[in-house]
C-alpha positions in Angstrom: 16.0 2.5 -4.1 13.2 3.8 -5.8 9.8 2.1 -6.2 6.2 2.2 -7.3 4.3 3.7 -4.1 2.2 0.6 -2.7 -0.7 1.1 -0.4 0.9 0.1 2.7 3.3 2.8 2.8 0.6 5.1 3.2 1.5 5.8 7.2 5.7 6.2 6.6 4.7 8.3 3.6 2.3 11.1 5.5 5.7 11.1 8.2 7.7 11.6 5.8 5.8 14.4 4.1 4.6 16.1 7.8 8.6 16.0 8.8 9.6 17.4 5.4 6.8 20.5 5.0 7.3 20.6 9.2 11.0 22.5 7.6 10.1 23.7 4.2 6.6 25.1 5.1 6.9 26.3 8.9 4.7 29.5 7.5 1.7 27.1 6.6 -1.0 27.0 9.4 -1.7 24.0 11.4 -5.4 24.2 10.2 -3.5 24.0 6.4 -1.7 21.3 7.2 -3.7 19.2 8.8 -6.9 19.8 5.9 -3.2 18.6 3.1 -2.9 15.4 5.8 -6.4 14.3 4.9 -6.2 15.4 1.3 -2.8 13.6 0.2 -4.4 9.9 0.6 -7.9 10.9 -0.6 -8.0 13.3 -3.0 -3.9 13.2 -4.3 -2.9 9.9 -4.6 -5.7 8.4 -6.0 -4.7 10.4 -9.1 -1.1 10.3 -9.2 1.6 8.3 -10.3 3.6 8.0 -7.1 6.7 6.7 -6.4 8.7 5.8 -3.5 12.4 6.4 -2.2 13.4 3.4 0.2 16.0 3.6 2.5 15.9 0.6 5.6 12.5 -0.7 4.7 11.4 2.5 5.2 10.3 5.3 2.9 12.6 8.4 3.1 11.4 10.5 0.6 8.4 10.5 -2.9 7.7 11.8 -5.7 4.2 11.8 -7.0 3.4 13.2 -10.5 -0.2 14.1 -12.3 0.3 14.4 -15.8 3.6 16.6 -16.6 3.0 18.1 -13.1 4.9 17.1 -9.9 2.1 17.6 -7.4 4.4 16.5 -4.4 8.4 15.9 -3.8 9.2 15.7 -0.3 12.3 14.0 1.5 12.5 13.3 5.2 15.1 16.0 6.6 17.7 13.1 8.0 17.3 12.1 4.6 18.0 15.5 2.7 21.3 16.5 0.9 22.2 13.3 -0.1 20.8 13.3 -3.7 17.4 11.4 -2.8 15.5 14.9 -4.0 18.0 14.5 -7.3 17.5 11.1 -7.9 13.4 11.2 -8.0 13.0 14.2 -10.4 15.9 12.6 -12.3 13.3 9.5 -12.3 10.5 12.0 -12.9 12.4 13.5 -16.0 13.7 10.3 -17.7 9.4 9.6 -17.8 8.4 13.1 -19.1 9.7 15.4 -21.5 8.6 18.5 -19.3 8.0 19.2 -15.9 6.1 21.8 -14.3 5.1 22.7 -10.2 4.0 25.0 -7.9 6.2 26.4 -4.9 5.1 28.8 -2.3 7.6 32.1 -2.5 8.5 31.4 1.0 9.8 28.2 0.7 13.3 28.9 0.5 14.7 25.3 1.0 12.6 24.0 -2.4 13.0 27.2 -4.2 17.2 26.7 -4.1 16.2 22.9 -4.9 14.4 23.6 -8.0 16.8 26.6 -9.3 19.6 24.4 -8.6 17.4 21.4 -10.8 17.4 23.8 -13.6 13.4 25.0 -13.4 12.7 28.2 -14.2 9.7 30.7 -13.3 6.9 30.6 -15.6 4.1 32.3 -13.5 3.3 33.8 -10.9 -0.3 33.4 -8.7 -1.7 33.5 -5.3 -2.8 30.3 -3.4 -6.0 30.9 -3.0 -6.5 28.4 0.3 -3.5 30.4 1.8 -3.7 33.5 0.3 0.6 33.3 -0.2 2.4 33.6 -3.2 3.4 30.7 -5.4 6.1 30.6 -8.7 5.0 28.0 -10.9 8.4 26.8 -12.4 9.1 24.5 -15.5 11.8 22.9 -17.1 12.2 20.9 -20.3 9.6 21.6 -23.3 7.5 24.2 -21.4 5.1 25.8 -23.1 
C-alpha cells in the first residue's frame, strides 16, 4: 500500500534504499555512498514530497519527488518485479503532468525501468561528485 512517508520509517527506508543502489549502483564508491546515506535524511527529504510502499509493516520500496523531479525511486530487490516500481511512478504521474530524473549511464537495471515507463532522454551531463555519466529522461509535458 502506498503512503505518505512518516518520520519513523526513516531507518527501514535508508535499508531499503542501501539494498536497492547496493544492485543498481555497484559502480558507486563506498565513500559516495556512504556521503548519499547522510544526505537522503538531511538534505533530501526535508524537501521532498515522499512517499512510501508498505508491504508487512515494513517499507519495501519509495518514491520521493521535488517539484516535477523524482529525486529518488528505489525498491528493495526481494521486492522488485512485482509492479511496486510501477505502481509509485503511476502515483507520481497521476500528481504531476510531467516527470523528469537523472540516471547514471551505468545503471542498467533503472535505465530498462524507465524506457520500459515510457521516459525518454532529454540530456545528457556528467555527475560532477562522480565524475560518470548521467541521461536526464522525461516523460509527459517536457519541455
Amino acid at each position: 500500500m502506498i503512503r505518505e512517508y512518516r518520520a519513523s520509517d526513516e531507518a527501514e527506508l535508508l535499508e531499503t534504499w542501501e539494498a536497492a543502489s547496493a544492485v543498481a549502483h555497484p559502480f558507486l564508491s563506498a565513500a559516495f555512498l556512504a556521503q548519499e546515506r547522510y544526505n537522503i535524511p538531511n538534505v533530501y527529504l526535508p524537501h521532498a514530497q515522499t512517499w512510501v510502499w508498505e508491504a508487512d509493516g515494513r517499507v519495501a520500496a519509495f518514491i520521493a519527488l521535488i517539484g516535477d523531479e523524482v529525486g529518488a525511486i528505489f525498491v528493495a530487490p526481494q521486492s522488485q518485479r512485482g509492479g511496486i516500481g510501477r505502481a509509485l511512478m503511476d502515483f507520481a504521474r497521476a500528481r504531476r503532468d510531467r516527470l523528469e530524473l537523472e540516471v547514471f549511464e551505468a545503471n542498467a537495471i533503472g535505465r530498462a525501468f524507465y524506457a520500459g515507463y515510457g521516459f525518454t532522454e532529454v540530456t545528457t551531463s556528467v555527475h560532477e561528485a562522480t565524475g560518470l555519466a548521467l541521461i536526464r529522461l522525461g516523460i509527459g509535458g517536457v519541455a
